[in-house]
N, C-alpha and C positions, 0 to 999 in steps of 0.2 A: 323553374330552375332555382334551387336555394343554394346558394354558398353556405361550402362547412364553415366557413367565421360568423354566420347569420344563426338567431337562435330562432325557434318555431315552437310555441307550443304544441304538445303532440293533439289536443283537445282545437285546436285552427282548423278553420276548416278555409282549404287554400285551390281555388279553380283551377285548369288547363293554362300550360302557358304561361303562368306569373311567373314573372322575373323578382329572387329578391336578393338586393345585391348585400357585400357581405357589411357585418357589423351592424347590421340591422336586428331587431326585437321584436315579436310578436307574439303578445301574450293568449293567455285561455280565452275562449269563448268572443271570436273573431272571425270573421270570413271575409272575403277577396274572392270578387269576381274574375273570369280568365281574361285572360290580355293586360291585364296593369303588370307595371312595372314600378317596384318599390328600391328606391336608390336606397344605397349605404347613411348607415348614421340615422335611422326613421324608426321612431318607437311607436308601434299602433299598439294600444292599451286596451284590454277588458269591453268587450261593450260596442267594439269598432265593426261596421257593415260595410265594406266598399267593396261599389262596383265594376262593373266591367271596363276592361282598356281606360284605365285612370293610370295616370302618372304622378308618383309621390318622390318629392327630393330631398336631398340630404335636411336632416334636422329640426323635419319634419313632426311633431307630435297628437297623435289621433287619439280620441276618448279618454283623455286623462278625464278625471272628477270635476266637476265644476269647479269655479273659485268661487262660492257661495256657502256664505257659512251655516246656510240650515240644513244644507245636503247632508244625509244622514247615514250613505253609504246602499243606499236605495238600488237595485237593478234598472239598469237606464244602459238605451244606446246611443251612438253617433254613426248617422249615415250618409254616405258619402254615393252620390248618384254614378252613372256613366259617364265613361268620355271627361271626368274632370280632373283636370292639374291642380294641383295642389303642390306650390312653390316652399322655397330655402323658409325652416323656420317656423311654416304657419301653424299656428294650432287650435285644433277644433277639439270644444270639451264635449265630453258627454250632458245625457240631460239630467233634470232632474224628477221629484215626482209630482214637481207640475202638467208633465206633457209625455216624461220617460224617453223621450230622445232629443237631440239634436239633429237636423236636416240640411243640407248641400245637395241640389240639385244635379240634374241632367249636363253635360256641355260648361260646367263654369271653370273658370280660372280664379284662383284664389295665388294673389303674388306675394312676396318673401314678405315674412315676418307679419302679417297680418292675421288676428283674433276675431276666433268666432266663439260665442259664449256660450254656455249651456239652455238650450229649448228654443234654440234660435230656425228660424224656416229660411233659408234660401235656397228661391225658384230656380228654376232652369234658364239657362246662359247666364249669367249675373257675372260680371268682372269685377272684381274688389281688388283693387290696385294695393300697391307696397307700403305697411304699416297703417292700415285700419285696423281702426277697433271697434268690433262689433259687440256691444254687451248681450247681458240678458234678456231670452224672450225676442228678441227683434225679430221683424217677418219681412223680408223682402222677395216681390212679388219678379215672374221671371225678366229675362232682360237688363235687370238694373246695373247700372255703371257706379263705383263710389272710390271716386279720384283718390289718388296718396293719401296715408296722414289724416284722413276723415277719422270722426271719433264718433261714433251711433249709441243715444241714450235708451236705455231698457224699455222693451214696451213698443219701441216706436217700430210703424210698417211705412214703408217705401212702396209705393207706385209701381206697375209695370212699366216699362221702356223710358223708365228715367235713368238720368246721369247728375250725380254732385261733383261739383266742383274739388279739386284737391285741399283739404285743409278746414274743409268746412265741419263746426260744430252741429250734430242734426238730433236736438232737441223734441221737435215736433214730429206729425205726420207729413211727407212726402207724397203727392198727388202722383197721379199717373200721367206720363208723356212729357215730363219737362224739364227742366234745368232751375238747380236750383244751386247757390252760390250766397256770399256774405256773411257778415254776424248780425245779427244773427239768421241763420237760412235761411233766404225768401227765394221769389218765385222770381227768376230772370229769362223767362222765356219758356218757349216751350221745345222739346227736342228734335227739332224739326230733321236733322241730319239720321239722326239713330232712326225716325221714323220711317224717312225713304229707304233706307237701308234694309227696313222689315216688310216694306212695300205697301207702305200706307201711298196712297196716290194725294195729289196734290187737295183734292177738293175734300178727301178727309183730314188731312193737315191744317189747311182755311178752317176748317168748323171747328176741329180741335182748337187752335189757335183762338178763335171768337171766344170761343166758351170762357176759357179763364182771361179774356179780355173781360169780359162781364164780370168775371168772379172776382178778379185783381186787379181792375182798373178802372173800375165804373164806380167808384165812390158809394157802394155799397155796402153794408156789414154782409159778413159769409152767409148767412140766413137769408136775405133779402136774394142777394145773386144767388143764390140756391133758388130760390121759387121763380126769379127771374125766367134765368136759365131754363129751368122745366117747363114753364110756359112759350117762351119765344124759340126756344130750338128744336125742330123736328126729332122725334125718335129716332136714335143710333144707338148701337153698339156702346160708341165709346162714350158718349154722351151719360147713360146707363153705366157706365164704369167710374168716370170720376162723379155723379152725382153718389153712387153708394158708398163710394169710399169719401165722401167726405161727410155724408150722414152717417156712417156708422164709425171715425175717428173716435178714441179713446183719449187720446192724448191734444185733438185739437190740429189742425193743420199751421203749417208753415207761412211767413206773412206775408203780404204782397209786394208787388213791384216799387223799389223807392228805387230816387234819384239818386240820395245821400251814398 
């Protein structure tokens, strides 16, 4: 349903059922999945892919250009998954021709006024609370939680079924399953709450838990608890998950457990 105060590129291509309310803009070469609902005052730009049963709110702005000064006017999109909200303010840029798009997952909520940068990956469910800023390139992996007011440096990937604390500067790479909080970012535990919740059962929790006790608190260097680790812990799953994402870090991971 479009309201005659809403403007629609005739070149949109716009699904069953989208609601777009009025004083809303929607430029060329765009498409909208059926069942979203785009509130008034929402500029989706050049380049925008959202999908199905998404709700976008006022003030909203989709696939503007990146703010990257080498962007050269390059064909690049920004895509926006199912099922996700996308709150007051936020804006997600297009990519560039590093990657040629931006990504936004399955099921997330993205809350008011929070930045997603161009060539950026975010998984399915991920909660990004009110005023993060996520720059360029960043990948976070599904599930992840990143408290108010977080500020995320280019490059860096985030863990599966982690949560940052609100306010935290995140420099580094972010391991999968834990809580990480302070200045600067270290490891304060592992996410034991967000875990049961996805229904990890208690005796995967324990092992989880061991592992970056070894990794972050055995007076080891991250190398050493790496071979550790591979040697003393049975074969799992997850085991296998944070072992490759901290051999294949680009940026280095986040520091360990202090008292200070």
């Amino acid at each position: 349903m479009k309201q005659p105060l809403s403007f629609i590129h005739p070149d949109a291509k716009i699904g069953k059922n989208v609601i777009i309310e009025p004083f809303t803009t929607i430029n060329k070469n765009v498409e909208i999945g059926e069942g979203t609902w785009i509130s008034s005052n929402v500029t989706i730009m050049e380049g925008a892919r959202i999908g199905k049963n998404c709700r976008i709110f006022p003030g909203a702005v989709i696939s503007a250009i990146p703010q990257d000064l080498k962007f050269g006017g390059e064909q690049s999109i920004a895509r926006i998954g199912d099922y996700t909200s996308i709150r007051e303010c936020v804006t997600v840029n297009r990519g560039t021709s590093a990657s040629g798009q931006t990504i936004v997952g399955d099921h997330c909520l993205l809350m008011a006024y929070s930045h997603v940068a161009h060539d950026c990956i975010i998984g399915n469910h991920c909660v990004i609370a009110n005023s993060v800023a996520i720059a360029g390139h960043v990948k976070l992996e599904d599930y992840v939680i990143l408290g108010g007011l977080c500020a995320v440096h280019q490059f860096v990937k985030i863990g599966e079924n982690s949560i940052i604390s609100g306010g935290t500067l995140i420099r580094k790479d972010i391991p999968p399953f834990v809580k990480a909080a302070k200045e600067p970012a270290s490891f304060v535990g592992i996410n034991s709450i967000g875990l049961q919740r996805r229904g990890f059962g208690t005796d995967k929790i324990s092992e989880i838990q061991n592992i970056y006790r070894q990794l972050f608190q055995s007076n080891q260097n991250i190398s050493q608890a790496v071979k550790s680790i591979d040697k003393e812990f049975s074969k799992s799953k997850e085991k296998e998950k944070i072992l490759s994402f901290i051999e294949t870090s680009e940026r280095g991971i986040m520091k360990g457990y202090s008292y200070k």
